[in-house]
N, C-alpha and C positions, 0 to 999 in steps of 0.2 A: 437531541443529543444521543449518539449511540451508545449504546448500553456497554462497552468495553470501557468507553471514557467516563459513564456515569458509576462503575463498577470503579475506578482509579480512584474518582474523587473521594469516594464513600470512604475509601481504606484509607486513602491519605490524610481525610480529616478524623481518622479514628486511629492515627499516628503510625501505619505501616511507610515506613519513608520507600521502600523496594518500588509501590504503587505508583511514584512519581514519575519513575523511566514510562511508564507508558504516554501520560501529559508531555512532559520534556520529547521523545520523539516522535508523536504526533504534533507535536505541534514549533519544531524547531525549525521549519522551515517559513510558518506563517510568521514568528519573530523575527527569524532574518529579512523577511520581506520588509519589514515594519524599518528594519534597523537601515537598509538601504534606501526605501524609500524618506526619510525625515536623514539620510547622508552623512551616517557614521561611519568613518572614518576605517579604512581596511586595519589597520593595527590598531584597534579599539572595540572593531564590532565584538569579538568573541567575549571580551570582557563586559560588553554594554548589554550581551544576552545573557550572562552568565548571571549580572545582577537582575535583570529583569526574571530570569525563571528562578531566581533565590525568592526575588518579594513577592510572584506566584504560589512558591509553597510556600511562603509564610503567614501570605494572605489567604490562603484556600481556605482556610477554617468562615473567613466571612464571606465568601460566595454561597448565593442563592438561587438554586436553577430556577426558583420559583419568579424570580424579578429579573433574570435574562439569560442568552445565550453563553456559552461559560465564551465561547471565542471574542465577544463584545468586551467580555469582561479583562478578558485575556491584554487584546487591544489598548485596553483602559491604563491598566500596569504600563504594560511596554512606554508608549506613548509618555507618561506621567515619571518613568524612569529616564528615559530618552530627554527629556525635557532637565531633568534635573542634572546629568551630562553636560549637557551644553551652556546650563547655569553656571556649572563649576568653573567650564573655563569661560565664562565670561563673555561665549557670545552676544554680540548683537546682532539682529536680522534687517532690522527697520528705522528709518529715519522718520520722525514724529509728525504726522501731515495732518492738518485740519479736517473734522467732520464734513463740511462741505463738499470740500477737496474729491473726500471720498464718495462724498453721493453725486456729484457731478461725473466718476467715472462710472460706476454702478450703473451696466447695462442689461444685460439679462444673464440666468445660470440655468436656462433652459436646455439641459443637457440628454437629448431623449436621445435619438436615433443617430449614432455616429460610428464610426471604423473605432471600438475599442484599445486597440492596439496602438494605431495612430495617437492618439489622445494620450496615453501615458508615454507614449515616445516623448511627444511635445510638453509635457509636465514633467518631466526628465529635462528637459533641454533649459525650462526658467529659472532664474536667479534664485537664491535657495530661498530669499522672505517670502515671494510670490508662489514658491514649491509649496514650504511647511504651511503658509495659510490656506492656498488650495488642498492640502492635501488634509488640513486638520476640518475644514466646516466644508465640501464638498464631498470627500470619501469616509472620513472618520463622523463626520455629524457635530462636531462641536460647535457651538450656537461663537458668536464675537467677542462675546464678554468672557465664557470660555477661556477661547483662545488669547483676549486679554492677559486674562489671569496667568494662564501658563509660561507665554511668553515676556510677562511683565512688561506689556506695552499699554497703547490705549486702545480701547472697541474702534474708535476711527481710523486708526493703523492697521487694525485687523482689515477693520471694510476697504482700506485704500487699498491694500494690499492684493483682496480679494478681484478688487474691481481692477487695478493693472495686469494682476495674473489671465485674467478672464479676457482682456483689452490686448492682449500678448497670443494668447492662446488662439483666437478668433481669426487675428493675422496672420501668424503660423497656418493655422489649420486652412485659410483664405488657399494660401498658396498649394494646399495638400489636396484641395477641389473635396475639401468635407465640408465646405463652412455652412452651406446652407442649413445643415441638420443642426447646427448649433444658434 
Protein backbone atom coordinates (compact mmCIF):
# COMPACT_ATOMS: atom_id res chain seq x y z
CA UNK A 1 0.00 0.00 0.00
CA UNK A 2 1.54 3.38 -0.81
CA UNK A 3 2.09 5.48 1.96
CA UNK A 4 -0.16 8.52 0.74
CA UNK A 5 -3.21 5.91 1.03
CA UNK A 6 -1.84 4.30 4.15
CA UNK A 7 -1.38 8.07 5.55
CA UNK A 8 -5.60 8.74 4.31
CA UNK A 9 -6.67 5.80 6.30
CA UNK A 10 -4.68 6.63 9.39
CA UNK A 11 -6.50 10.15 9.59
CA UNK A 12 -9.67 8.92 8.65
CA UNK A 13 -10.11 6.33 11.19
CA UNK A 14 -8.77 9.03 13.66
CA UNK A 15 -11.97 10.93 12.35
CA UNK A 16 -10.38 13.71 9.83
CA UNK A 17 -13.36 13.19 7.32
CA UNK A 18 -10.95 15.91 4.66
CA UNK A 19 -8.63 12.49 4.56
CA UNK A 20 -11.37 10.72 2.61
CA UNK A 21 -11.11 12.92 -0.80
CA UNK A 22 -7.77 11.20 -1.11
CA UNK A 23 -9.62 7.13 -0.98
CA UNK A 24 -12.64 8.53 -2.80
CA UNK A 25 -10.37 9.82 -5.78
CA UNK A 26 -8.12 7.23 -6.02
CA UNK A 27 -10.10 5.01 -6.07
CA UNK A 28 -13.27 6.21 -8.02
CA UNK A 29 -12.47 4.80 -10.95
CA UNK A 30 -11.86 1.12 -9.61
CA UNK A 31 -15.59 1.46 -8.32
CA UNK A 32 -16.93 2.54 -11.35
CA UNK A 33 -15.31 -0.47 -12.96
CA UNK A 34 -16.92 -2.69 -10.40
CA UNK A 35 -20.29 -0.93 -10.94
CA UNK A 36 -20.24 -1.56 -14.84
CA UNK A 37 -18.90 -4.52 -14.89
CA UNK A 38 -21.84 -6.44 -12.37
CA UNK A 39 -24.27 -3.75 -15.07
CA UNK A 40 -25.69 -0.92 -13.12
CA UNK A 41 -27.70 0.83 -14.73
CA UNK A 42 -26.37 4.50 -16.23
CA UNK A 43 -29.08 6.47 -14.04
CA UNK A 44 -28.18 4.56 -10.89
CA UNK A 45 -24.51 4.11 -11.07
CA UNK A 46 -23.50 7.43 -9.51
CA UNK A 47 -25.91 6.81 -6.67
CA UNK A 48 -24.84 2.98 -6.51
CA UNK A 49 -21.03 4.62 -5.88
CA UNK A 50 -22.06 7.04 -3.85
CA UNK A 51 -23.51 4.37 -1.31
CA UNK A 52 -20.67 2.11 -1.80
CA UNK A 53 -17.86 5.00 -0.88
CA UNK A 54 -20.51 6.02 2.26
CA UNK A 55 -20.21 2.27 3.73
CA UNK A 56 -16.35 2.53 2.85
CA UNK A 57 -15.94 5.34 5.22
CA UNK A 58 -18.07 3.92 7.54
CA UNK A 59 -16.47 0.90 7.50
CA UNK A 60 -12.89 2.06 7.57
CA UNK A 61 -12.61 2.02 11.25
CA UNK A 62 -12.70 -2.08 10.64
CA UNK A 63 -10.20 -2.58 7.95
CA UNK A 64 -7.02 -4.19 8.71
CA UNK A 65 -4.00 -3.75 6.38
CA UNK A 66 -2.75 -6.49 8.46
CA UNK A 67 -5.39 -9.18 7.01
CA UNK A 68 -5.34 -7.73 3.37
CA UNK A 69 -4.89 -5.39 0.54
CA UNK A 70 -7.25 -2.38 1.45
CA UNK A 71 -8.34 -2.60 -2.64
CA UNK A 72 -9.66 -6.36 -1.99
CA UNK A 73 -11.33 -4.99 0.72
CA UNK A 74 -12.46 -2.09 -1.12
CA UNK A 75 -13.94 -4.78 -3.66
CA UNK A 76 -15.71 -6.57 -0.95
CA UNK A 77 -18.05 -3.44 0.05
CA UNK A 78 -18.71 -2.50 -3.63
CA UNK A 79 -19.69 -6.01 -4.65
CA UNK A 80 -21.80 -6.70 -1.22
CA UNK A 81 -23.55 -2.95 -1.85
CA UNK A 82 -24.04 -3.69 -5.51
CA UNK A 83 -25.63 -6.92 -4.47
CA UNK A 84 -28.06 -5.44 -2.05
CA UNK A 85 -29.18 -2.97 -5.14
CA UNK A 86 -30.45 -5.43 -7.14
CA UNK A 87 -32.08 -7.16 -4.15
CA UNK A 88 -34.22 -4.17 -3.78
CA UNK A 89 -35.51 -4.44 -6.98
CA UNK A 90 -36.09 -7.72 -7.01
CA UNK A 91 -33.81 -9.05 -9.51
CA UNK A 92 -33.57 -12.42 -10.48
CA UNK A 93 -30.44 -13.88 -12.51
CA UNK A 94 -31.09 -17.61 -12.68
CA UNK A 95 -33.47 -20.29 -13.12
CA UNK A 96 -32.96 -23.25 -10.49
CA UNK A 97 -31.01 -26.16 -12.31
CA UNK A 98 -29.92 -29.45 -10.51
CA UNK A 99 -26.34 -30.31 -9.16
CA UNK A 100 -25.93 -32.77 -11.68
CA UNK A 101 -27.08 -30.60 -14.43
CA UNK A 102 -24.20 -28.58 -13.33
CA UNK A 103 -21.46 -30.98 -13.05
CA UNK A 104 -22.15 -32.51 -16.30
CA UNK A 105 -21.40 -28.87 -17.80
CA UNK A 106 -18.29 -28.16 -15.60
CA UNK A 107 -15.43 -28.45 -18.05
CA UNK A 108 -12.34 -26.74 -17.25
CA UNK A 109 -11.40 -22.80 -15.93
CA UNK A 110 -7.93 -23.24 -17.13
CA UNK A 111 -7.63 -19.73 -17.95
CA UNK A 112 -3.63 -19.07 -18.43
CA UNK A 113 -2.52 -17.76 -21.57
CA UNK A 114 -5.03 -15.86 -23.60
CA UNK A 115 -5.69 -12.08 -25.62
CA UNK A 116 -6.74 -10.33 -22.24
CA UNK A 117 -8.73 -7.97 -23.95
CA UNK A 118 -10.63 -10.45 -26.02
CA UNK A 119 -11.93 -12.34 -22.98
CA UNK A 120 -13.49 -9.37 -21.27
CA UNK A 121 -14.96 -8.38 -24.61
CA UNK A 122 -16.66 -11.77 -24.57
CA UNK A 123 -17.68 -11.68 -20.85
CA UNK A 124 -19.25 -8.47 -21.74
CA UNK A 125 -21.15 -9.98 -24.43
CA UNK A 126 -22.94 -13.12 -21.82
CA UNK A 127 -26.28 -12.89 -20.44
CA UNK A 128 -25.89 -11.12 -17.09
CA UNK A 129 -26.42 -14.75 -14.64
CA UNK A 130 -23.61 -16.23 -16.64
CA UNK A 131 -21.54 -12.42 -16.48
CA UNK A 132 -22.13 -11.80 -12.38
CA UNK A 133 -21.19 -15.56 -11.83
CA UNK A 134 -18.15 -15.53 -13.96
CA UNK A 135 -17.30 -12.53 -12.82
CA UNK A 136 -17.85 -13.07 -8.93
CA UNK A 137 -15.81 -16.82 -8.60
CA UNK A 138 -13.34 -16.20 -11.64
CA UNK A 139 -12.06 -12.51 -11.16
CA UNK A 140 -13.47 -11.60 -7.74
CA UNK A 141 -12.59 -15.13 -5.94
CA UNK A 142 -15.79 -15.91 -4.39
CA UNK A 143 -15.91 -19.71 -3.60
CA UNK A 144 -20.13 -21.05 -4.91
CA UNK A 145 -21.56 -20.99 -1.58
CA UNK A 146 -20.39 -17.50 -1.57
CA UNK A 147 -22.03 -16.51 -4.51
CA UNK A 148 -25.01 -18.70 -3.24
CA UNK A 149 -25.49 -16.53 -0.44
CA UNK A 150 -25.30 -13.24 -2.26
CA UNK A 151 -27.25 -13.93 -4.82
CA UNK A 152 -29.84 -16.04 -2.89
CA UNK A 153 -29.74 -18.97 -5.07
CA UNK A 154 -28.49 -22.49 -4.75
CA UNK A 155 -24.36 -23.47 -5.03
CA UNK A 156 -25.68 -25.67 -8.00
CA UNK A 157 -27.03 -22.51 -9.81
CA UNK A 158 -23.86 -20.97 -9.09
CA UNK A 159 -21.76 -23.99 -10.73
CA UNK A 160 -24.38 -24.27 -13.70
CA UNK A 161 -24.05 -20.90 -14.31
CA UNK A 162 -20.45 -21.12 -13.98
CA UNK A 163 -20.19 -24.10 -16.36
CA UNK A 164 -22.65 -22.34 -19.36
CA UNK A 165 -20.61 -19.07 -18.84
CA UNK A 166 -17.44 -20.99 -19.53
CA UNK A 167 -19.42 -23.57 -22.31
CA UNK A 168 -20.41 -19.89 -24.04
CA UNK A 169 -17.01 -18.27 -23.67
CA UNK A 170 -15.00 -21.17 -25.15
CA UNK A 171 -17.29 -20.94 -28.48
CA UNK A 172 -17.04 -17.33 -28.53
CA UNK A 173 -13.52 -17.23 -28.19
CA UNK A 174 -13.38 -20.81 -30.81
CA UNK A 175 -14.46 -18.42 -33.28
CA UNK A 176 -11.79 -15.38 -32.01
CA UNK A 177 -8.91 -18.31 -32.93
CA UNK A 178 -7.97 -17.85 -28.89
CA UNK A 179 -9.43 -21.14 -27.96
CA UNK A 180 -6.73 -23.20 -27.76
CA UNK A 181 -5.21 -21.22 -24.74
CA UNK A 182 -8.25 -21.90 -22.99
Amino acid sequence: MNKTLQHSIQQCKAGNRKAFKVIYEGFTNYVYTICLRYEIPEPDRKDVMQEIFAEVYLSLKKYDEEKGEFRHWLRGIAVHVIFAYWKKRKRKYFPTLELKEAEDLIETDDTNAFDQEELKRNIDQLPSGYKIVINLFMIDGYSHKEIAAMLQIRESTSRSQLARAIRQLKSRLQKCKIYEAI
